[in-house]
C-alpha positions as CSV (number, residue, x, y, z in Angstrom):
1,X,-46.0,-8.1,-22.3
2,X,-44.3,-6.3,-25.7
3,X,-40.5,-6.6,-26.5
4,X,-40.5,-3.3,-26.0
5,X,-41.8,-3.4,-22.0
6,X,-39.1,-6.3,-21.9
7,X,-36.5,-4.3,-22.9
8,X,-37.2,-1.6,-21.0
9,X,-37.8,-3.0,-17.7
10,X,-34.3,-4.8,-17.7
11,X,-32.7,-1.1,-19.0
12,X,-34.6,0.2,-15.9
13,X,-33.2,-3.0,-13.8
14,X,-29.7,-1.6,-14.1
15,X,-30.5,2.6,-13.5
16,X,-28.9,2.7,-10.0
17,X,-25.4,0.8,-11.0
18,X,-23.1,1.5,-13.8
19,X,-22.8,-1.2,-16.5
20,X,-19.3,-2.8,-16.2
21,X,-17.6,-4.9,-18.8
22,X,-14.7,-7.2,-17.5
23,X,-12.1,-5.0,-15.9
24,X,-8.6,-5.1,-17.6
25,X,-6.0,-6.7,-16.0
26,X,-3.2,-4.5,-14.5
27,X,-0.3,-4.5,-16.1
28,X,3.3,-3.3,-15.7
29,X,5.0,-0.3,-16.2
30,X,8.3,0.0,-15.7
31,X,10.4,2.7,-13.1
32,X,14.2,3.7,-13.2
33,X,14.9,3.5,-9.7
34,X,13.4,3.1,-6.2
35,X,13.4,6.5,-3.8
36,X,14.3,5.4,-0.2
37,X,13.9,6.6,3.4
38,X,15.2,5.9,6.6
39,X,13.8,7.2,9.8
40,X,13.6,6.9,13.5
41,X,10.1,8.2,13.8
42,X,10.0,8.3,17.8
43,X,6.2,7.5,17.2
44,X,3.8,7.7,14.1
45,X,0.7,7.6,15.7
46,X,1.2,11.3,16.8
47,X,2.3,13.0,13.5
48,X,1.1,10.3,10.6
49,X,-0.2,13.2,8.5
50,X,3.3,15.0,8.7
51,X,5.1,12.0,7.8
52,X,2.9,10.7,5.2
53,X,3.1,14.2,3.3
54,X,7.0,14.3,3.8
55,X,7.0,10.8,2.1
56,X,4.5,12.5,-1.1
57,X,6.4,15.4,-1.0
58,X,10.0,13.7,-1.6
59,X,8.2,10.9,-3.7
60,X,9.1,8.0,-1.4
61,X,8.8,4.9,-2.9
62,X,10.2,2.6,0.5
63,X,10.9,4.2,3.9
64,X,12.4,1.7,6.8
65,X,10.5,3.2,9.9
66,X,11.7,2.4,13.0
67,X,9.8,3.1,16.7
68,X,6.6,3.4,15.2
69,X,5.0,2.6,18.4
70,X,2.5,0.9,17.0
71,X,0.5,-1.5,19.4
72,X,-1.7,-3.7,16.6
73,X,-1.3,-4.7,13.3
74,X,-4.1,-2.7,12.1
75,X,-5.5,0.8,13.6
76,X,-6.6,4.0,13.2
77,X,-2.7,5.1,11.8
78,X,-2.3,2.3,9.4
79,X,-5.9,2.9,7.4
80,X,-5.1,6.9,7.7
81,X,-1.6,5.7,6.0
82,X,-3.2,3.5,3.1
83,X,-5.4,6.7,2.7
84,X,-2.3,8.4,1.3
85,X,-1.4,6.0,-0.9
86,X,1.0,3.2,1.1
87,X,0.9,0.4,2.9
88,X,2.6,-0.7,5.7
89,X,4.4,-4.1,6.8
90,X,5.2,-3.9,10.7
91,X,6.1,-5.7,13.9
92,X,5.1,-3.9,16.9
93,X,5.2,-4.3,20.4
94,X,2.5,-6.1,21.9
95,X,2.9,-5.9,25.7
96,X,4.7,-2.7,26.4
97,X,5.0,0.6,24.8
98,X,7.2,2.1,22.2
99,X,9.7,0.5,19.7
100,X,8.5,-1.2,16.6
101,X,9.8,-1.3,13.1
102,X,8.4,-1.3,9.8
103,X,8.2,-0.8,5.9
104,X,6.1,1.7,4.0
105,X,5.2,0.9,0.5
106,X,3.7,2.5,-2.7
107,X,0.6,0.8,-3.1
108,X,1.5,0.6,-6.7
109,X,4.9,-1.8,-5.8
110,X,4.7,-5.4,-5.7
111,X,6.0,-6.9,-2.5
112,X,5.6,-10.2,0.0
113,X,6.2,-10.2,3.8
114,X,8.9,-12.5,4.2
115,X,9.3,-15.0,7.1
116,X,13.3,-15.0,7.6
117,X,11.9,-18.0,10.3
118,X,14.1,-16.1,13.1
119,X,11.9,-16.0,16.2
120,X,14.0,-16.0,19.7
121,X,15.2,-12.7,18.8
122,X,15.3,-10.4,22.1
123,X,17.9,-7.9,21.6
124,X,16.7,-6.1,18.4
125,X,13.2,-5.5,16.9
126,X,13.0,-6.5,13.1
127,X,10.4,-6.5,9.9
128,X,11.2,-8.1,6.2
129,X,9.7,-8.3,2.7
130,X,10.5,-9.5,-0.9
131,X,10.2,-6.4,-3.3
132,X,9.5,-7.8,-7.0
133,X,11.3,-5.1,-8.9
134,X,11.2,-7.3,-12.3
135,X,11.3,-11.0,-13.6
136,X,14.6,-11.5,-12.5
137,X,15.2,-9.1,-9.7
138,X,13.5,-9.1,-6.4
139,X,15.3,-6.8,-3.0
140,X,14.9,-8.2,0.6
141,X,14.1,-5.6,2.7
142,X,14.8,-5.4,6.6
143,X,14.1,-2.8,8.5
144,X,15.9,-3.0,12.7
145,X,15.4,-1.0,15.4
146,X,18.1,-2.1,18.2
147,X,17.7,-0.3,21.7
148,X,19.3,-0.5,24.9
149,X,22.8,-2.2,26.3
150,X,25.3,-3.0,23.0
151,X,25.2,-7.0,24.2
152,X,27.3,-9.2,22.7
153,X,24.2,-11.1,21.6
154,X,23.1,-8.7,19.5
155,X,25.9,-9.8,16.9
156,X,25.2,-12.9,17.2
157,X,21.3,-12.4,16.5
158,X,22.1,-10.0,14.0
159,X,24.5,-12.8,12.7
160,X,21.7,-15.5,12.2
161,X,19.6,-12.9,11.0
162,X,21.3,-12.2,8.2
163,X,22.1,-15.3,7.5
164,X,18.9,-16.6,6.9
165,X,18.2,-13.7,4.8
166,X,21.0,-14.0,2.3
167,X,19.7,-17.0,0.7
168,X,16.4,-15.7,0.1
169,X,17.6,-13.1,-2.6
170,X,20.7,-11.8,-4.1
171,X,19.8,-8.2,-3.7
172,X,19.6,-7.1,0.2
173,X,19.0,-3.7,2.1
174,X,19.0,-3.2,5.6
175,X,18.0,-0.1,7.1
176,X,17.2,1.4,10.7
177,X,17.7,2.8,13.9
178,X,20.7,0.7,15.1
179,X,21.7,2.9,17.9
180,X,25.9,2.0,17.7
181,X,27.6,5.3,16.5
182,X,29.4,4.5,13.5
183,X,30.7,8.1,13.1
184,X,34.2,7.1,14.7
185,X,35.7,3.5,15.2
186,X,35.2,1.8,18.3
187,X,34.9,-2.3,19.2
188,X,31.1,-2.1,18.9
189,X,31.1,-0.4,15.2
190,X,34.3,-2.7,13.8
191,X,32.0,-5.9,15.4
192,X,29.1,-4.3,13.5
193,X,30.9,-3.7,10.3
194,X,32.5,-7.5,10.4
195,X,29.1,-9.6,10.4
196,X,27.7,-7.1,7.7
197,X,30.5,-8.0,5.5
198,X,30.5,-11.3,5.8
199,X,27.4,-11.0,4.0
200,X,28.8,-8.8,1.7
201,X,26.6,-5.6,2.9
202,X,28.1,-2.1,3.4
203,X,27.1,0.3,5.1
204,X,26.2,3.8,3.4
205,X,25.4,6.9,5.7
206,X,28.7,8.8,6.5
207,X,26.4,12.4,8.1
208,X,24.7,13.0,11.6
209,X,21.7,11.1,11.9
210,X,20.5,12.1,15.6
211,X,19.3,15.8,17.0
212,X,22.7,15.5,19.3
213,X,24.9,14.4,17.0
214,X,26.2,11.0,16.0
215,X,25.7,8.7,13.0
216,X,23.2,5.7,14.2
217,X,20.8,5.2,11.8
218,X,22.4,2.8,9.0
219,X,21.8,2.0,5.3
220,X,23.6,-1.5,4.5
221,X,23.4,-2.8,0.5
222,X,25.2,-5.9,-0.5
223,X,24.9,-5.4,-4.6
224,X,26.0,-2.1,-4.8
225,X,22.5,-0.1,-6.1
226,X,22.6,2.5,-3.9
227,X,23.7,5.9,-5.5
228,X,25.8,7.0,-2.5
229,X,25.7,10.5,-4.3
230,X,22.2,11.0,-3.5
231,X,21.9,10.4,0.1
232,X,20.4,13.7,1.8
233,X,20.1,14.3,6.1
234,X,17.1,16.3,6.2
235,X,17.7,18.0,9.2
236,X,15.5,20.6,8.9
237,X,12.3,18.1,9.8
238,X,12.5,18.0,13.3
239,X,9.4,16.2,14.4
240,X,11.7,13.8,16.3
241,X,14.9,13.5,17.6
242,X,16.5,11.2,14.5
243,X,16.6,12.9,11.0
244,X,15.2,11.6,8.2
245,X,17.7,9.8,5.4
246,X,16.6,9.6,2.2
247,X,18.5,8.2,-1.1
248,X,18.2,6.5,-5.0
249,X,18.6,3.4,-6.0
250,X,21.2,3.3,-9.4
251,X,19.3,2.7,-12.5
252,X,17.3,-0.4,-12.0
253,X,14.1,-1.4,-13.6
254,X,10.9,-1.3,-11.1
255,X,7.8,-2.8,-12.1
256,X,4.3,-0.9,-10.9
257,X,1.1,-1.8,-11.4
258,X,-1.1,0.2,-14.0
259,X,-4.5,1.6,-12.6
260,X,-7.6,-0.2,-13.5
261,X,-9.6,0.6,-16.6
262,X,-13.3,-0.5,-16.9
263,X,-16.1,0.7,-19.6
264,X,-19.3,1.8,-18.4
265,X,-22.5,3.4,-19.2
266,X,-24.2,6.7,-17.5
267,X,-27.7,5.5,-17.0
268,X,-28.6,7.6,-14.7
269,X,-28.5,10.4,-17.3
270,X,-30.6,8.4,-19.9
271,X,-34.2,10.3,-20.8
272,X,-36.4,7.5,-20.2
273,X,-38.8,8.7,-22.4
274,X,-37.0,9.4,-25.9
275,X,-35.6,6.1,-25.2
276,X,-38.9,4.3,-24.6
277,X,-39.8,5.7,-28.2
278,X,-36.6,4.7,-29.3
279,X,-36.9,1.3,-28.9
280,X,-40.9,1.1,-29.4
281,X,-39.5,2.4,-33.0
282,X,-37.2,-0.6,-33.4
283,X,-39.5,-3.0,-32.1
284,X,-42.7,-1.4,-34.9
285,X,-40.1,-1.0,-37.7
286,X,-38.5,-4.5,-37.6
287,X,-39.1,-7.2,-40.1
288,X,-38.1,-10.7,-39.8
289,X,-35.5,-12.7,-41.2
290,X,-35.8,-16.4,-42.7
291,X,-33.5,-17.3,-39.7
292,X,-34.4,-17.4,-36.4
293,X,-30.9,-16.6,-35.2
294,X,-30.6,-13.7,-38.1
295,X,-33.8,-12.3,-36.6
296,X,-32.6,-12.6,-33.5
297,X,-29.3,-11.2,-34.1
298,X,-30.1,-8.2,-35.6
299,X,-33.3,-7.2,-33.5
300,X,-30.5,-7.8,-30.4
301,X,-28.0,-5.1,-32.6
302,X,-30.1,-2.9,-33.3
303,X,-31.4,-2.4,-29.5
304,X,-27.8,-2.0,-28.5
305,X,-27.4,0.5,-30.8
306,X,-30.2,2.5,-29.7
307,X,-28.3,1.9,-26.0
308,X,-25.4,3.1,-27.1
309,X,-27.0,6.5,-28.4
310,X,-28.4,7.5,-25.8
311,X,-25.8,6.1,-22.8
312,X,-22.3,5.1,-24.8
313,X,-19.6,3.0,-23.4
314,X,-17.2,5.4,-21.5
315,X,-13.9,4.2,-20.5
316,X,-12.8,5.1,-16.4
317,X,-9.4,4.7,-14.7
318,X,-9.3,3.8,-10.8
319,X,-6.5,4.2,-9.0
320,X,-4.6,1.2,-8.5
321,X,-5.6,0.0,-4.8
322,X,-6.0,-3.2,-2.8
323,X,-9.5,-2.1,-1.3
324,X,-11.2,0.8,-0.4
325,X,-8.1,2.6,2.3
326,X,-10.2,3.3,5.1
327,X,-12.6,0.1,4.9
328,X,-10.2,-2.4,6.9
329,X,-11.3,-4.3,9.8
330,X,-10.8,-1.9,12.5
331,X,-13.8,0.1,10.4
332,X,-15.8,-3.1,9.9
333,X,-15.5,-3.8,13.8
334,X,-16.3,0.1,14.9
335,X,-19.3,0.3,12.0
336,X,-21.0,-2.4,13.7
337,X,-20.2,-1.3,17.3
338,X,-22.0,1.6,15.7
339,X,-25.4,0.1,14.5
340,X,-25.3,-2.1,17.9
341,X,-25.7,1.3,19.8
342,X,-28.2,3.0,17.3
343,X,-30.3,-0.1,17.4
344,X,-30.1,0.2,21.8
345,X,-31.0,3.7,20.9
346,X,-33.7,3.7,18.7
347,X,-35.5,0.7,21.0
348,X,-35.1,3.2,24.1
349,X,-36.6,5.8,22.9
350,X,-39.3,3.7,21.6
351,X,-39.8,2.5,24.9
352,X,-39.5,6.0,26.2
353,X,-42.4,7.3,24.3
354,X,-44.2,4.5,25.2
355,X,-44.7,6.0,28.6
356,X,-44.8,9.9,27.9
């Protein structure tokens, strides 16, 4: 066999794939703030498109959802949510229906689930992560969701709670549905208020957070980077009963991952034939050196040259993503449920015609 069939046949090896080089390695580019939401969804499973273009459209970067109802860790809602872009962080309830709580991030942010190692909690549902906002900075993030009788236990559970969180970062925000009206003093707000400061958190929302009035869903920040001036009520977007709360971070410097950029080649565009001739012409017109590696190295040079004319290195961006949004293990589970039944299938109605 010719250099030239060689060649050729390991050019015609790679047609149906792209040739990649090593893919760059995502770096950081930096953000002035962090865009937040709070929200009492009442159920996401019902109106995850809504909420998911109400998060685009206001640029969400976090959102503290509460009730998501949610009954697994992964579903159906969560891959239609990483399809927009986020990714979510939840405790649901296993057993029963309703409650939940949850965080939503930019798939672009850098964050851990954090194990505040609080377990026996009953009176209040609860879910936590590390946000990496740079070197030096990283936000603990709790989102609540407290339903029912206002027990005295819930302070105290809310008590070690907290307390295990504030030595896991300097920065903290705690946001949710905690369903104690804060609106006007009373012994179950001032209780509230006392264990938050003695972590040094205060509370933020001061504006009607619930269809009937009444301000129960909180914002609590213990280092002061909330920029109380942009807080917004969006009570115009009724889809449930709580309104959503949205508000900036001050100035601080947030890390996000670049996309990916890999170089490729378009084979699949390449005229097989001028490139046959092509190379039949480099392999004819090529004299030897003295040096075996000289020879070597140049014939080698002079092929990839002749690649390079007729498919050149492009560069491509991807979209910064974990994995493919809709390709979790729910879809991995249904796709072979799926295969299982068209094999059934296809062996009935081979038996079928067996007998017609």
């Amino acid at each position: 066999m010719t250099a030239h069939h060689i060649e050729l046949s390991k050019i015609n090896s790679k047609h149906h794939s792209p040739t990649t080089q090593k893919l760059v390695k995502p770096k950081l580019d930096p953000q002035s703030y962090l865009k937040l939401l709070v929200w009492n969804s009442r159920s996401i499973n019902n109106k995850c498109a809504d909420m998911m273009c109400f998060l685009q459209d206001n640029t969400v970067d976090v959102a503290f959802i509460t009730e998501t109802w949610l009954t697994d860790h992964s579903n159906a809602t969560t891959a239609d949510i990483k399809s927009y872009g986020y990714t979510i962080l939840h405790e649901h309830r296993a057993d029963t229906k309703g409650g939940g709580a949850g965080l939503l991030f930019k798939s672009s942010l850098q964050y851990n689930p954090v194990n505040l190692r609080v377990n026996d909690v009953s009176t209040f549902e609860y879910s936590s992560a590390a946000l990496t906002c740079s070197v030096d900075m990283k936000i603990l993030l709790i989102a609540i969701y407290r339903t029912g009788p206002i027990l005295k236990k819930f302070f105290e559970e809310l008590d070690i709670l907290l307390g295990a969180a504030s030595v896991k970062s300097d920065y903290m925000l705690v946001g949710g549905d905690f369903n104690i009206h804060v609106e006007s003093v009373s012994d179950f707000s001032a209780e509230l208020e006392k264990v938050a400061a003695s972590y040094g958190l205060c509370q933020s929302i001061d504006q009607p957070t619930h269809i009937n009035g009444g301000t129960i869903d909180l914002l609590f920040d213990n280092s002061n980077i909330l920029d109380c001036s942009t807080i917004q009520v969006k009570s115009d977007f009724t889809l449930s009963d709580h309104y959503p709360i949205l508000c900036s971070t001050k100035n601080i410097q947030v890390n996000l991952k670049k996309p990916k950029v890999i170089s490729m080649r378009d084979l699949k565009t390449i005229n097989k034939d001028l490139l046959s001739n092509d190379i039949l012409n480099v392999v004819s017109n090529f004299e030897l050196h003295d040096q075996f590696n000289d020879s070597c190295s140049e014939f080698f040079s002079k092929l990839h040259g002749t690649l390079d004319h007729h498919a050149p290195l492009v560069q491509k961006t991807i979209s910064f993503a974990a994995h493919a949004p809709w390709f979790d293990s729910e879809y991995k589970n249904q796709r072979k449920l799926r295969r299982k039944a068209e094999k059934n299938k296809n062996r009935s109605l081979y038996h079928k015609t067996l007998f017609e």
